[in-house]
N, C-alpha and C positions, 0 to 999 in steps of 0.2 A: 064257585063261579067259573064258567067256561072261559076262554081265554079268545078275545077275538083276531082272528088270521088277517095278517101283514101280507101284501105285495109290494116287494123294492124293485121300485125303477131307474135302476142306475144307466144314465145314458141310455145306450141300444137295447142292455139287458134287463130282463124278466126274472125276476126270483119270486115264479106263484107260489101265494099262503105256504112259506118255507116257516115263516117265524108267527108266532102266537103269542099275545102280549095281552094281561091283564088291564082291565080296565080303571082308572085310576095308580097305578103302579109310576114310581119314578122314571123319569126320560134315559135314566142310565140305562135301566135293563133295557130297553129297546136300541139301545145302541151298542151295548154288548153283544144282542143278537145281532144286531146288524153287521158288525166287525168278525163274528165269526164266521159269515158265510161272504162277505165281499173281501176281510182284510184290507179294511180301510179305518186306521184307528178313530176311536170315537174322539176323539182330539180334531179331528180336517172332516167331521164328518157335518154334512148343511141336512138337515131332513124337515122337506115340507111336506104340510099337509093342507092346504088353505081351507077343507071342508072343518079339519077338527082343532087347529090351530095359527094363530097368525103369526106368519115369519119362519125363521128359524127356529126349530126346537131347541131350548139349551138347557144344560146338561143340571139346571136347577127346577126345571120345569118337572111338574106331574101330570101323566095322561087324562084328558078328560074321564070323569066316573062314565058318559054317554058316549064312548065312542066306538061303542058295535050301532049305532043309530045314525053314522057318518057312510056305513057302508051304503054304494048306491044300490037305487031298488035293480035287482037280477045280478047282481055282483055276489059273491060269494069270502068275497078278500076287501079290505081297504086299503088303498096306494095310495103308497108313500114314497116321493120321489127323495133319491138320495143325489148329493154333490159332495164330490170331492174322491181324492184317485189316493192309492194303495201303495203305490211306487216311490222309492224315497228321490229325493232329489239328487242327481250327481252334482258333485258341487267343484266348478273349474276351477284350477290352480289358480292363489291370490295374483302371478305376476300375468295371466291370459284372461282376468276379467278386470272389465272398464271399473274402474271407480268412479263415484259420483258424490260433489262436494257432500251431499246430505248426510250420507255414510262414513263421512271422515270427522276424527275427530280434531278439533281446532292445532294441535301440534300437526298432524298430517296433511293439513291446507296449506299452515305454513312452510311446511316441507315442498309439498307441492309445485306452492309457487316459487323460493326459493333455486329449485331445478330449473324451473320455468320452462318452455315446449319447444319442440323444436323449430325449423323453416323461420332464425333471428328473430325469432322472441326474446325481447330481454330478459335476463334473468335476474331477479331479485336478493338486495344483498339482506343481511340480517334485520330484524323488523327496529324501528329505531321504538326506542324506550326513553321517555321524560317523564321521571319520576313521579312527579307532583301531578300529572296529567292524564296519564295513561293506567290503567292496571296492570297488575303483575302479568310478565311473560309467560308465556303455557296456560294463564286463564282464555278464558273464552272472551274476547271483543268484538266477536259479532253480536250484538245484545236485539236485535233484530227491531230497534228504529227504525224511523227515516226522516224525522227531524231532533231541531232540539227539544230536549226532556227533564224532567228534577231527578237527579241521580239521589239524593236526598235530600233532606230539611235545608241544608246548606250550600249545597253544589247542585249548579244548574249548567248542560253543556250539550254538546254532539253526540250523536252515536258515538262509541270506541270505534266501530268500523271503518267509519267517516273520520274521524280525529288520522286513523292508523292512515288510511288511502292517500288522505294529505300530506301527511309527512311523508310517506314513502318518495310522492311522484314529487316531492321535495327533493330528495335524496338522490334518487336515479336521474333526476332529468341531465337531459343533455345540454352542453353549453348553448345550442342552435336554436334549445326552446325558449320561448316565454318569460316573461319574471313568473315567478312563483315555481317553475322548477328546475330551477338553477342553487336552490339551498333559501333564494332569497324569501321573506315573510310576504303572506299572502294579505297579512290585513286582517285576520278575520278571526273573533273569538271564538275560543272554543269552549270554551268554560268560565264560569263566573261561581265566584267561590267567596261565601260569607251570608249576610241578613242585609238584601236591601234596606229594612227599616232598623236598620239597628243605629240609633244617634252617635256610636262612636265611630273616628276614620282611619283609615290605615294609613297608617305615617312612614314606615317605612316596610321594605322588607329586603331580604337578606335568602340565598342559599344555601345548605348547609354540602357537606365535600359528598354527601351520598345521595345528595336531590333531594331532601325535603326542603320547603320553601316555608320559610319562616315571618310571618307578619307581626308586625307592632300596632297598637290600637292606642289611639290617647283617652282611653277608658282603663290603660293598664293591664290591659292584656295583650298576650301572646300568644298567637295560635302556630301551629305547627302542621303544616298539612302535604299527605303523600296518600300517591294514588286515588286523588280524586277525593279523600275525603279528610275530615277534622280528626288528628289521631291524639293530638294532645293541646288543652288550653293550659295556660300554667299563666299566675296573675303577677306583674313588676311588682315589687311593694312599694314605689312609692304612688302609684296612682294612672300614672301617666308614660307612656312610653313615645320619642321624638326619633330615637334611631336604635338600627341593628345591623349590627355590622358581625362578619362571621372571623373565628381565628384560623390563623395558615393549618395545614394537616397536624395534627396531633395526637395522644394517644388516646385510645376508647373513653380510660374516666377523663382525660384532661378538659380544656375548656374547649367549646366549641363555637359558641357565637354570644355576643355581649348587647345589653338593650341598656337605654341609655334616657332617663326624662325624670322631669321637677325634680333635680335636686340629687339624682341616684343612678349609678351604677351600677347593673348585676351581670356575673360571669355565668353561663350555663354551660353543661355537657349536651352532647348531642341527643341525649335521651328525655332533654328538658328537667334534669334536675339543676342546684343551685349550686356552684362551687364557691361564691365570695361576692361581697357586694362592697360598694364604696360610697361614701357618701360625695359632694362637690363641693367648696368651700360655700359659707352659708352666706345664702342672698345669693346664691349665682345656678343654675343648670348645666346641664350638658352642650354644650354648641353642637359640638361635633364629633366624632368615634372615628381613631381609623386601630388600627392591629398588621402586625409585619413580623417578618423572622430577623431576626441578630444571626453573624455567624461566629463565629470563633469560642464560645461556651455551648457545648452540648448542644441544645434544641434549643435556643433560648426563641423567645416570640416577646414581644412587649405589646400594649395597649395604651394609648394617649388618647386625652380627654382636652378640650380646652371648653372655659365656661363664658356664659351669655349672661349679662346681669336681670338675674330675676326681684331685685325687689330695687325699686324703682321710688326715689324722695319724694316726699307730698310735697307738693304746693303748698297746701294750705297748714302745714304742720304748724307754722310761727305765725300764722298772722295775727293773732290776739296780741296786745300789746299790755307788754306788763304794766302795774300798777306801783308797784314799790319796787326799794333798792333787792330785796331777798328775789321778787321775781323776776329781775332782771338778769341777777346772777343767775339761778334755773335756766333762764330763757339763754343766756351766754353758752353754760356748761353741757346744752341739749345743743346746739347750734354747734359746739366744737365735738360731741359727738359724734353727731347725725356726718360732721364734712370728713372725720376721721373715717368712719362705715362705707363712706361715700367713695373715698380713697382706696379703702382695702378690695371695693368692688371692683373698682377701675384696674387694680392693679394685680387681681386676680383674672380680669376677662383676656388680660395680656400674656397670661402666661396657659404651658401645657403640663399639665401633670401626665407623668408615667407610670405605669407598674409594669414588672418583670413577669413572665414565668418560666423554669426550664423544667420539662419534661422528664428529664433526665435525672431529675430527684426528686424523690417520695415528699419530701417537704419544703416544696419552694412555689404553691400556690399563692403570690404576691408576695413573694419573700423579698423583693426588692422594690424601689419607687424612688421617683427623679422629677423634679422637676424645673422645667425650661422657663424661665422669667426675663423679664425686660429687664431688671436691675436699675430701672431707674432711665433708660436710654429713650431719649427724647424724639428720638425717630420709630418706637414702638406703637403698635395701632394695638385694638383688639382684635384679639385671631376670629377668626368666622370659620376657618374650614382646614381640613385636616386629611390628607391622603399618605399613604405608602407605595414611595417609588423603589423597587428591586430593596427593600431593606432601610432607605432610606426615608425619615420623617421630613412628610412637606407641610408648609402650614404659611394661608394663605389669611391675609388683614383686610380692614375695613378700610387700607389706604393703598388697597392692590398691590400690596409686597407680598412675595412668594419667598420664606427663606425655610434652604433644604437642610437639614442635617444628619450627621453620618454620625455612625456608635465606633468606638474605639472599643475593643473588649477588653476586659481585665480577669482577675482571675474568677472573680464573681461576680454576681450584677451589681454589686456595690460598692464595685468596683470599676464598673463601668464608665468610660469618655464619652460626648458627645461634644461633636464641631460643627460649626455652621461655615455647609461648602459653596454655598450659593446663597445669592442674595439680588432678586431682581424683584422691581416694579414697573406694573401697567399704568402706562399716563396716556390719557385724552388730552386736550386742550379745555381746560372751563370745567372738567368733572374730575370728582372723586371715583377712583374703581375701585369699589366693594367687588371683593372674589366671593362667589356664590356658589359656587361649586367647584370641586379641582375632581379629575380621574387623568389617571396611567392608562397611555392607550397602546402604548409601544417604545421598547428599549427606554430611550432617558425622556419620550416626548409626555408633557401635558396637555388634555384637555380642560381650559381654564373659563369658564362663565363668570361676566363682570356684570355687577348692577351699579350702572353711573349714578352719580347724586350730584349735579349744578352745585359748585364750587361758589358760593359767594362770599366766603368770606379773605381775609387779605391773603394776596399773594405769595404763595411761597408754602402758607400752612396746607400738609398732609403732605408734601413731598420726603421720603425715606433720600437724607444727600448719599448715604454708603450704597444705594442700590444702583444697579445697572438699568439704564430706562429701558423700558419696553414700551415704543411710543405707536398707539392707533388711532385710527383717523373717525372710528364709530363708535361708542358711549356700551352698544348694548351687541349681544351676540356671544361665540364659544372662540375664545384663540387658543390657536396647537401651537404650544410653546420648547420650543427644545433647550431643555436645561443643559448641555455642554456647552451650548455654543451660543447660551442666551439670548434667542434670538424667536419673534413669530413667524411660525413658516407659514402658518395660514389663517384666518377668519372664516367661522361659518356663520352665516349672517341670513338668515329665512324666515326669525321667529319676530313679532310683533310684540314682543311683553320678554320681561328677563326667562332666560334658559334658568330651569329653577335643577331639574337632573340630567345628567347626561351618562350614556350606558355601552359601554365598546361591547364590541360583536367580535364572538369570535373568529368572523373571516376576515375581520382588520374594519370594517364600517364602522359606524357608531351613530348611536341614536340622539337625540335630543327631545326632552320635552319642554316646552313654553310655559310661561306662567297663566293665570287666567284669563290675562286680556286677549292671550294667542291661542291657549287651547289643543295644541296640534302635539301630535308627534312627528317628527321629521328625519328619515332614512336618508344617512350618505354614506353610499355603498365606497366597497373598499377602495378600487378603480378610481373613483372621484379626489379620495383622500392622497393615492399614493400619486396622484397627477399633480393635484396642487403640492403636496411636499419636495415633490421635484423641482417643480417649477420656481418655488420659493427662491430669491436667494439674501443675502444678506442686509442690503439697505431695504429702508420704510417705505419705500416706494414700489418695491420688488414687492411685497408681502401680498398675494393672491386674497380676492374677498368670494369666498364662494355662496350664492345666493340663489340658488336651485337645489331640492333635495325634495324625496320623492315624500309628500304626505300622504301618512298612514289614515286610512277609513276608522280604525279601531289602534286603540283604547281613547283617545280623546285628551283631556285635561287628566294628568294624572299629578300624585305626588312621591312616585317612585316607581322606576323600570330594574327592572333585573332582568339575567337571561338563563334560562330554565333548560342545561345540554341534554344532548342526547347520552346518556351512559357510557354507549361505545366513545372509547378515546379516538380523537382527530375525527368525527363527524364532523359533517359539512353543516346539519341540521338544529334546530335551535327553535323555543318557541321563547316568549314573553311574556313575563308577568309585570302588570301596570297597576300600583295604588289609584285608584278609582272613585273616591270618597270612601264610604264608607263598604266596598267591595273590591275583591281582585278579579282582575280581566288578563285572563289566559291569553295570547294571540298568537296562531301559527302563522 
């Protein structure tokens, strides 16, 4: 078969019937030819034909079997226009051609902007990283959103893009701008992490020293979540988890943070495996968890527990009325039982248990344990709440006594002293102050939330006579207590319903949340705090009530705030995790 004659019309030029191409033959050999007489590889090579093909011819296509029947009638050749040039590209030196974001890879944007342009462009400092929030640095977080989206099954949140832009113009802002970029929080979630529909709530959570954020569920589980997503669940064994509280820095295997409910304490590592568990005396739970460093032995670190009476006397356990002398005896010897259990309860919600550990030896995981009891002193309440000030264990009662105590070391932990250095209570007129919350917000000061309870019964009962009064004039609200000089420097007074947590900020503010009838979170920035502390001074009439504080749009009613840093140390930047019911609420 005769081979029918090619005309290529590259551009201006004419190449008459130079090439001859079989009919049906692969689109290669006609491009082979075609490269040998223009040198324009078959690679950039475009060749139409619109009589015998549509489009561009590619390089998997075969020539029509009919296409000597394409040539036009008195033509002797069929043209075929080619596109594309012969000449390689000169390629300009990387630092005399423009870049363009689309061409850079996500490290060279960052770069980029970091240099920032010139004619007082700010320039950018390092991109802030929050663990629990953000992705890994040098991944890509322009995920190319533009609202929010389900990042998985479990986390619903912002573009990273948008997440990162926020925080930056956090970071950088000037004192002259705006709230929201001056470091302060904007209000606004950025992620929500967990199963809206899942019946169980997040009861507390906890940080751990390298940003993952650790939640408690009172379904008994523990999630563990960093970079936006669930990296580890791991289940309490007793059912139910109330608190989680993390330990001061430690070694890799040592413990890392402790969760605490019905009945049970468990130590973890930072990897979520199990170092030791405890049990609470029986009939009582956990109240409250705090952990602190000892000095003077190695590494030493302790953990205290005080308990809340979980099993609670029937009513109706005696009301049957014996019949005989034998069941009256029964009915007696169950009666001095049940007031004996009654007693041991009472007199366990009164005391702290401790356990040691020192890092510093292969085998001293609870090698030691202490425990702080009333001994019988008729001025003792049940403890409710449990904080560590610089070292010091504070532990706050159901009759607003705050007593502090200090460790004396000895040569081993069981060896160990402790003294009670302080001893103050909050008094109303007419109410009981229940301490509901205690936090360290700075050097010896406490942030102290009291839930009053109308006092009716006689006079004089719940007063502690060895304490130092700390007398206020409001029932309900947060007092900044300074333990030297025992004395209230100030009242934050904004919320409607008892302050149920409260969460210091690392530029010295501190947050507040309400219980359910107030719902609110409430921002008082650092400025407000260190004005009223000055102002303070020693008598009850001096004591400043501060009652403006900026409320937050987001998270709402929660039952725990934590604050989620930026990685680089001495950031200004900081976002917020809120218990939520049954989710967590991210807020930058």
């Amino acid at each position: 078969m005769s081979g029918v004659p090619i005309t290529i019309k590259w551009g201006k030029t004419l190449h008459k019937a130079k090439i001859s191409i079989q009919p049906g033959s692969p689109a290669q050999d006609l491009k082979f030819q075609v490269q040998s007489i223009t040198n324009v590889p078959s690679s950039r090579q475009k060749l139409l034909c619109p009589k015998c093909w549509k489009g561009a011819l590619k390089d998997t296509d075969r020539l029509p079997d009919n296409i000597s029947t394409c040539i036009p009638n008195g033509k002797n050749a069929l043209v075929v226009t080619l596109i594309g040039s012969a000449e390689m590209l000169v390629e300009k030196p990387p630092e005399d051609r423009p870049r363009f974001v689309e061409d850079m890879t996500p490290e060279e944007v960052r770069k980029a902007q970091r240099i920032g342009t010139e004619n007082g462009a700010r320039k950018l400092e390092d991109d802030v990283d929050i663990v629990a929030l953000q992705r890994e640095p040098g991944e890509d977080r322009d995920d190319g959103k533009m609202e929010m989206y389900q990042y998985n099954r479990l986390v619903t949140g912002l573009p990273q893009h948008q997440i990162e832009d926020k925080l930056a113009s956090r970071r950088n802002g000037s004192p002259d701008e705006d709230a929201g970029s001056r470091g302060d929080l904007l209000g606004e979630v950025a992620m929500t992490m967990g199963q809206e529909l899942r019946r169980a709530y997040v009861n507390s959570l906890a940080v751990l020293k390298d940003g993952t954020l650790v939640s408690g569920l009172d379904d008994g589980h523990v999630q563990m979540w960093r970079r936006g997503e669930l990296v580890k669940d791991i289940v309490h064994r007793a059912g139910r988890i109330d608190h989680v509280v993390t330990f001061p820095s430690s070694s890799v295997d040592g413990p890392s943070f402790v969760t605490g409910g019905k009945g049970d304490i468990s130590i973890w590592t930072d990897e979520g495996n199990q170092l030791l568990g405890f049990h609470s005396p029986p009939g009582t739970t956990p109240a409250s968890l705090a952990t602190g460093s000892i000095g003077g032995i190695g590494d030493m670190k302790y953990l205290a527990s005080c308990f809340s009476v979980a099993r609670q006397a029937d009513p109706n356990q005696f009301r049957l009325v014996p019949q005989d002398e034998a069941g009256r005896r029964r009915r007696e010897a169950a009666e001095e039982q049940e007031r004996l259990i009654q007693e041991d309860l009472a007199r366990a919600s009164r005391c702290v248990r401790i356990w040691f550990y020192d890092s510093s030896r292969s085998d001293s995981v609870g090698f030691g344990a202490e425990t702080i009891s009333s001994n019988g002193d008729e001025d003792a309440a049940p403890i409710t709440k449990l904080a560590d000030l610089n070292g010091k264990l504070v532990c706050g009662d159901e009759w607003g006594g705050i007593r502090i105590f200090e460790w004396a070391a000895g040569s081993t932990a069981r060896s160990m002293s402790r003294q009670q250095s302080a001893l103050v209570q909050i008094r109303c007129p007419g109410f009981h102050c229940k301490i509901s919350c205690i936090e360290p917000i700075q050097n010896n000061l406490l942030a102290v939330s009291i839930h009053a309870v109308r006092n009716s019964t006689q006079e004089g009962i719940g007063l502690i006579s060895s304490a130092s009064p700390l007398h206020v004039t409001n029932p309900r609200g947060v007092c900044i207590i300074d333990v030297d000089r025992a004395t209230v420097r100030a009242v934050l007074d904004a919320h409607t319903d008892i302050v149920q947590c409260i969460c210091p900020l690392p530029d010295g503010g501190i947050l507040t949340a309400g219980g359910k009838m107030d719902a609110t979170v409430r921002l008082w920035e650092a400025s407000i705090i260190s004005t009223a502390l000055q102002s303070g001074g020693e008598e009850e009439e001096d004591t400043p009530v501060l009652s403006e504080a900026n409320r937050l749009k987001e998270p709402g009613y929660v039952f725990d705030l934590k604050v989620l840093p930026d990685s680089e140390p001495d950031s200004n930047v900081y976002a917020i995790a809120g218990a939520r019911y049954n989710v967590i609420k991210i807020v930058i």
